[in-house]
C-alpha positions as CSV (number, residue, x, y, z in Angstrom):
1,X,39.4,16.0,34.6
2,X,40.3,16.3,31.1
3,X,39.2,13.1,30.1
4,X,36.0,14.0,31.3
5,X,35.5,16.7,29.2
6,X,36.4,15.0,25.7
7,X,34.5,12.1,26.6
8,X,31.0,15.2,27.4
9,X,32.4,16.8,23.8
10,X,32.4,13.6,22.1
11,X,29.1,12.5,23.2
12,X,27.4,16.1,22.3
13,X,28.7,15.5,18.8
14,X,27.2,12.0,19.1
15,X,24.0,13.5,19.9
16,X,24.3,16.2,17.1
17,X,25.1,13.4,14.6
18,X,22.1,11.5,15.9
19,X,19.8,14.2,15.3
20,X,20.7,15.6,12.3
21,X,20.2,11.8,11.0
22,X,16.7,11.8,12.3
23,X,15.9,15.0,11.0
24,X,17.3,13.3,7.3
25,X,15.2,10.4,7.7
26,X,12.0,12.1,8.7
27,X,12.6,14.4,5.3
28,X,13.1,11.9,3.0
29,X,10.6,9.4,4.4
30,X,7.9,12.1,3.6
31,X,5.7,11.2,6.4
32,X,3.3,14.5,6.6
33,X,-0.4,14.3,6.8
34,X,-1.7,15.3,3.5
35,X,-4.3,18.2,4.6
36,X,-6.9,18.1,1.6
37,X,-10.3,16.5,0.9
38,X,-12.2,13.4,2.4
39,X,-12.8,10.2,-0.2
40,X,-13.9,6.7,1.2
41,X,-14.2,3.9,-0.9
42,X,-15.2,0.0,0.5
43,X,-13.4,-2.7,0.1
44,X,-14.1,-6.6,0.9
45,X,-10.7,-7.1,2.0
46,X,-8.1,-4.5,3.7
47,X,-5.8,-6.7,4.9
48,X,-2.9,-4.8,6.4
49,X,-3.5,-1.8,5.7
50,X,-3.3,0.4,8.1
51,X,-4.4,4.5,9.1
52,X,-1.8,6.1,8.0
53,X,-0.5,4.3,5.1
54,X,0.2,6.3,1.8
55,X,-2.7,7.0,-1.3
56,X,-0.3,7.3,-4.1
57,X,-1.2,7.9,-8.0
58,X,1.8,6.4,-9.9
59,X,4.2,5.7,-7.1
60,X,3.4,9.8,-5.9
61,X,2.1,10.3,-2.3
62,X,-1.0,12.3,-3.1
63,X,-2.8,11.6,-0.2
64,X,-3.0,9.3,3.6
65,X,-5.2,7.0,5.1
66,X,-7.2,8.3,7.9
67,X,-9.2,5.7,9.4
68,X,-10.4,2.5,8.7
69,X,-14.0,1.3,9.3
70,X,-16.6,-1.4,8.6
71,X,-20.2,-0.8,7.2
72,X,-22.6,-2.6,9.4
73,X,-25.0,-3.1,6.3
74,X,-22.4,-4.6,4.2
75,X,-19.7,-5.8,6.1
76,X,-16.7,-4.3,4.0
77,X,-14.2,-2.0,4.7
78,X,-14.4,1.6,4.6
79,X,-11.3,3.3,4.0
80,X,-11.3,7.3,4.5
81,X,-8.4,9.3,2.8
82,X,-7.4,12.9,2.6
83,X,-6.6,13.5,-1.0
84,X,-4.1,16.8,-1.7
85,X,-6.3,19.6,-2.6
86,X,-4.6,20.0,-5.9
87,X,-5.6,16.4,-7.1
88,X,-9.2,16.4,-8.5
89,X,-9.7,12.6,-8.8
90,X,-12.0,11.9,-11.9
91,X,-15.5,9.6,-11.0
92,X,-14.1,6.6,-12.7
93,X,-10.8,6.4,-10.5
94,X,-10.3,2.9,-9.2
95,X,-8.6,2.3,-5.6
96,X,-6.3,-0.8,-5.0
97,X,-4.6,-2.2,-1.7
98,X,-1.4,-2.3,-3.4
99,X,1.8,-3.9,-2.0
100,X,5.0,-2.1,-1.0
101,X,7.1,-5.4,-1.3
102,X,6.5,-9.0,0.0
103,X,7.8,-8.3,3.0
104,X,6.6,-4.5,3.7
105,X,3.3,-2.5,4.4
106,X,0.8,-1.6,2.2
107,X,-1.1,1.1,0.4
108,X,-3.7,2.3,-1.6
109,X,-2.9,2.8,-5.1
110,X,-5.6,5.4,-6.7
111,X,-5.9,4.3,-10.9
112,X,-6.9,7.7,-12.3
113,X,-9.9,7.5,-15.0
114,X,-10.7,9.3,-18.0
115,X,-13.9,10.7,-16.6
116,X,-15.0,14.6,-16.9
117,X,-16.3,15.2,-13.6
118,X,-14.4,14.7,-10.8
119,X,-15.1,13.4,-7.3
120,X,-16.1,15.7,-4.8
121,X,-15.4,16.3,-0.9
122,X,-17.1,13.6,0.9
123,X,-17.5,11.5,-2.2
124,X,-16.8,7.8,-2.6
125,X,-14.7,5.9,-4.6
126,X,-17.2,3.3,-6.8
127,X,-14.1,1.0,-8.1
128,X,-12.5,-0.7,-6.0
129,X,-10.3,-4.4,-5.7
130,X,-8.7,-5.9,-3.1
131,X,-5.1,-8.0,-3.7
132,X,-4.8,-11.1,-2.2
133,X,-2.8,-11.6,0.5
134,X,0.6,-13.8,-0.1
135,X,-1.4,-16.5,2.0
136,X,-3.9,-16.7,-0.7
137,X,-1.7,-16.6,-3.3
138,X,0.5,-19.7,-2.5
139,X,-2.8,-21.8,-1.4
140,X,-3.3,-20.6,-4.9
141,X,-0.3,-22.0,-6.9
142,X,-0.2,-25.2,-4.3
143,X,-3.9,-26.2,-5.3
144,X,-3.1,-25.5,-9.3
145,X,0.0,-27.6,-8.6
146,X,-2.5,-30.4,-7.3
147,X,-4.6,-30.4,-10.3
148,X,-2.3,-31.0,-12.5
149,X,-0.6,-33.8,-10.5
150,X,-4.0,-35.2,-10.8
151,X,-3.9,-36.4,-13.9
152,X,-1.0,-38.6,-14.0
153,X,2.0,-38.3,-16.1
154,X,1.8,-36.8,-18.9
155,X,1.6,-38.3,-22.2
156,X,4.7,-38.9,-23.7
157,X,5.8,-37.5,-27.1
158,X,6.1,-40.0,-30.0
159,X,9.0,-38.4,-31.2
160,X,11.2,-38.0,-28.5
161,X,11.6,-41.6,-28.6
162,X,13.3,-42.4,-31.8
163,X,16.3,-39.6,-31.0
């Protein structure tokens, strides 16, 4: 009987451990929806990002993803974000799909301008660039790698030949 109850105690501090860590982790991760003001901006490539993600100015969450979308007419990406209601975003702010790590999610990365009017509820962001995606990049460096290989050796120096 007794070893019953110690192993019950010891499995409701367990439990109290457990929670208190999840309660931590949801804290520090800062995952609240950002309640503030609708921006979209269009993109020709969104890969993984998702609704959701982060809009951060400077590494600061000012903002969340809300939904993603694609303009019939187009064919890009529409990204809608809530933007804190104590950000006013100036008209010239640029919006990147930014990388976490080359291994993690991403985000979008708002580049604030220098403009005097500010963008209002609703509004769109005009500047936009995709990154490309790790793919991309090392069909990249693999074809630059190619072209140079192309060419044969290369020429040797005159110099190095008399040391």
């Amino acid at each position: 009987m007794r070893r019953n109850v110690i192993e019950t105690v010891l499995g409701g501090v367990v439990l109290v451990v457990a929670a208190f860590f999840l309660v931590f982790a949801y804290r520090s991760a800062d995952l609240r929806k950002v309640q503030g003001y609708a921006v979209s901006a269009n993109f020709s490539s969104i890969n993984g990002l998702a609704a959701g993600a982060d809009v951060r100015i400077s590494g600061v969450k000012v903002g969340s993803v809300e939904t993603l979308s694609l303009d019939p007419k187009s064919f890009q990406a529409v990204v809608h974000m809530q933007i804190d209601n104590g950000i006013k975003l100036p008209k010239d702010t640029a919006a990147v799909v930014a990388s976490e790590s080359l291994l993690g999610g991403k985000y979008m990365s708002l580049e604030p301008g220098g403009d005097e009017q500010t963008i209002a509820a609703g509004g769109r962001i005009e500047y936009t660039q995709s990154v490309p995606g790790l793919e991309q990049l090392l069909g990249q460096v693999i074809f630059s790698l190619q072209n140079t290989n192309k060419g044969g050796d290369a020429p040797k120096d005159p110099g190095a030949a008399k040391m």
